[in-house]
C-alpha positions as a Markdown table, in Angstrom:
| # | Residue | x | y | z |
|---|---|---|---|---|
| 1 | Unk | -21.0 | -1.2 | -2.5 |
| 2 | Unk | -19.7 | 1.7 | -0.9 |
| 3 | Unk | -19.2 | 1.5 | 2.9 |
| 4 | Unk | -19.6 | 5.0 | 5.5 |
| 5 | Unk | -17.2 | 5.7 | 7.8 |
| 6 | Unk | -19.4 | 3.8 | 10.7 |
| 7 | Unk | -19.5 | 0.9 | 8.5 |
| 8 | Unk | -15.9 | 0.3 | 8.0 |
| 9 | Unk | -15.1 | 1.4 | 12.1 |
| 10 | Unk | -17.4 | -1.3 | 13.0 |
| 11 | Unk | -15.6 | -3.9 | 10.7 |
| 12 | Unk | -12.3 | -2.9 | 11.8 |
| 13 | Unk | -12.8 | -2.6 | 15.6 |
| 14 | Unk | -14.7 | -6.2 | 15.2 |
| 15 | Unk | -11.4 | -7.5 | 13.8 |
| 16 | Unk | -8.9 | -5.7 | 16.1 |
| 17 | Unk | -11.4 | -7.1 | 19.4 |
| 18 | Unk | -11.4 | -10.5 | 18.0 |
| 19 | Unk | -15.0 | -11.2 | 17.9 |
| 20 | Unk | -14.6 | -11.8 | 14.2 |
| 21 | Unk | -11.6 | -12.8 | 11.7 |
| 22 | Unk | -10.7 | -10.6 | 8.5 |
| 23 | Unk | -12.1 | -13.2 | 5.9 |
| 24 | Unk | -16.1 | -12.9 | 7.9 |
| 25 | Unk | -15.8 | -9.3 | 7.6 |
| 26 | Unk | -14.6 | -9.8 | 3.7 |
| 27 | Unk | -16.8 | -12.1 | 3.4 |
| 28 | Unk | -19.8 | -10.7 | 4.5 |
| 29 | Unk | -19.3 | -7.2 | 3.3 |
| 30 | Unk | -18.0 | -8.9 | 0.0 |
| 31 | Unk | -14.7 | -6.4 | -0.1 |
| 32 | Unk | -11.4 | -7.7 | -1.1 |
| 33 | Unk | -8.9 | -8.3 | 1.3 |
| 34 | Unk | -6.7 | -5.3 | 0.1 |
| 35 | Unk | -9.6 | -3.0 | 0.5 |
| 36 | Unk | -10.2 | -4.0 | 4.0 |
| 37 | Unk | -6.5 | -3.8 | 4.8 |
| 38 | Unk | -6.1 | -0.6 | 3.7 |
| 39 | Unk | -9.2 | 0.6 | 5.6 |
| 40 | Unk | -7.3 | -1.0 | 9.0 |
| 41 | Unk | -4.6 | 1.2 | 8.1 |
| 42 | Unk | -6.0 | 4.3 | 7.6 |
| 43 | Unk | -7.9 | 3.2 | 10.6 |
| 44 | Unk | -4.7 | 2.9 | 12.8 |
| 45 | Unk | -2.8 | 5.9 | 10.6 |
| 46 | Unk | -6.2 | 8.3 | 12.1 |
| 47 | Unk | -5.7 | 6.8 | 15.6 |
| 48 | Unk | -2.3 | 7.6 | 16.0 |
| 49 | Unk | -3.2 | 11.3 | 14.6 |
| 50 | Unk | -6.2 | 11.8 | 17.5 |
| 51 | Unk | -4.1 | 10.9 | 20.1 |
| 52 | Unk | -1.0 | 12.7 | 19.5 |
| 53 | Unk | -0.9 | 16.2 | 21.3 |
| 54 | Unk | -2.8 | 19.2 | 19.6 |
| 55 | Unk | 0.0 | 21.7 | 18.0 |
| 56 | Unk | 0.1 | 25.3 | 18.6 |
| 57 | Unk | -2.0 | 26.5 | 15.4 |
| 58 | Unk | 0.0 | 29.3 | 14.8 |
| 59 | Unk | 3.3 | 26.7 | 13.7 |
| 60 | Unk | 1.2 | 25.0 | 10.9 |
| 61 | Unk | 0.5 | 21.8 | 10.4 |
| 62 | Unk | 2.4 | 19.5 | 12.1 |
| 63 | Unk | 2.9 | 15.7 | 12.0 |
| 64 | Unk | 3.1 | 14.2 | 15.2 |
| 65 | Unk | 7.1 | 12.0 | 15.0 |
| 66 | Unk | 5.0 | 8.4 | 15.3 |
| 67 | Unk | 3.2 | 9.7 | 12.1 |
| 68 | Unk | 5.8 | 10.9 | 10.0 |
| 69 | Unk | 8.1 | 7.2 | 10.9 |
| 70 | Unk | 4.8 | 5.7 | 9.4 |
| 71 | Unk | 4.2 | 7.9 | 6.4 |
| 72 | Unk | 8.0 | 7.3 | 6.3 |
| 73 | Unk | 8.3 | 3.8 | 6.0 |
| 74 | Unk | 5.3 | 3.9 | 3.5 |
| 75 | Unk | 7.1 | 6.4 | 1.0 |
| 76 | Unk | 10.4 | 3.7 | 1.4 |
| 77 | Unk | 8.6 | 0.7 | 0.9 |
| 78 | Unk | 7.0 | 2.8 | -2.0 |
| 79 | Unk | 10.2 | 3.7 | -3.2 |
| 80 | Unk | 11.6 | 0.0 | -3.2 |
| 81 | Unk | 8.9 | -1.6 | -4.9 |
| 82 | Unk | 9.4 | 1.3 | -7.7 |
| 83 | Unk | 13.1 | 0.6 | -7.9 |
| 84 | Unk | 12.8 | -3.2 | -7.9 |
| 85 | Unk | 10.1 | -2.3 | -10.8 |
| 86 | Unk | 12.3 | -0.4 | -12.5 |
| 87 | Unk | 15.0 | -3.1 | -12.5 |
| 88 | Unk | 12.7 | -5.6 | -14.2 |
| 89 | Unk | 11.9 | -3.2 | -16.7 |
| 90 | Unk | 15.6 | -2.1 | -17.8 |
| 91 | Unk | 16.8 | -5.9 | -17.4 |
| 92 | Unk | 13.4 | -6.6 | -19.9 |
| 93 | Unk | 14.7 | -4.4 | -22.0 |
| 94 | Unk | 18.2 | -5.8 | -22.4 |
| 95 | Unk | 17.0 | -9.4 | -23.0 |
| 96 | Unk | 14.5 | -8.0 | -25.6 |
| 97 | Unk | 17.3 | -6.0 | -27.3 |
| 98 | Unk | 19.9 | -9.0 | -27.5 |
| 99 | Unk | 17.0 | -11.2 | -28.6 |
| 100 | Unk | 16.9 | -9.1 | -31.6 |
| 101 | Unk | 20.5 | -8.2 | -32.0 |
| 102 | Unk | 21.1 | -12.3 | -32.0 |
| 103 | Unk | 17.9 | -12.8 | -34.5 |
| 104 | Unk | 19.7 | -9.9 | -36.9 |
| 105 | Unk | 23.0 | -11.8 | -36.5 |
| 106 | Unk | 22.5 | -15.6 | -36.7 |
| 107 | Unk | 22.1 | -16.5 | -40.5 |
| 108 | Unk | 19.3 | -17.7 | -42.3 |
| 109 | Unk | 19.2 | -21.7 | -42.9 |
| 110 | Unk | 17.1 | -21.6 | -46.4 |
């Protein structure tokens, strides 16, 4: 089911006052507990947006510096999970390819 915007505030703030625990509001609104995760952290991500000063239009967009340290360590941790990926993948392929270089090479016993 798809949630609105009041929906998932509700859920969140219920969690974040303690009147409830993250597995009722899982539970109840029968969302993983990734989903609701990454709703408290858009949750929190928007927060910290509202309440940082309004910038002078005329600069642009700007990120407030307690934004960009969050986006920040998001695009690292990002970056680390795809370089730990890529590592398994590389040292995959290196087992696969002297599997089949030792398969080639050891002779046949008929």
């Amino acid at each position: 089911m798809n949630y609105g915007a009041m929906e998932k505030c509700k859920a969140v703030l219920s969690v974040w006052t303690e009147r409830r625990k993250n597995s009722e509001v899982c539970r109840e609104l029968n969302v993983p507990w990734m989903v609701f995760s990454s709703w408290q952290k858009r949750a929190l991500e928007g927060m910290l947006q509202a309440l940082e000063p309004r910038v002078n239009l005329d600069k642009g967009p700007a990120l407030s510096p307690r934004l960009q340290a969050l986006l920040e360590k998001r695009r690292l941790s990002l970056v680390a999970t795809s370089a730990a990926h890529g590592k398994l993948e590389n040292r995959l392929s290196k087992i696969q390819e002297s599997s089949r270089k030792s398969e080639t090479a050891a002779p046949s016993k008929d």
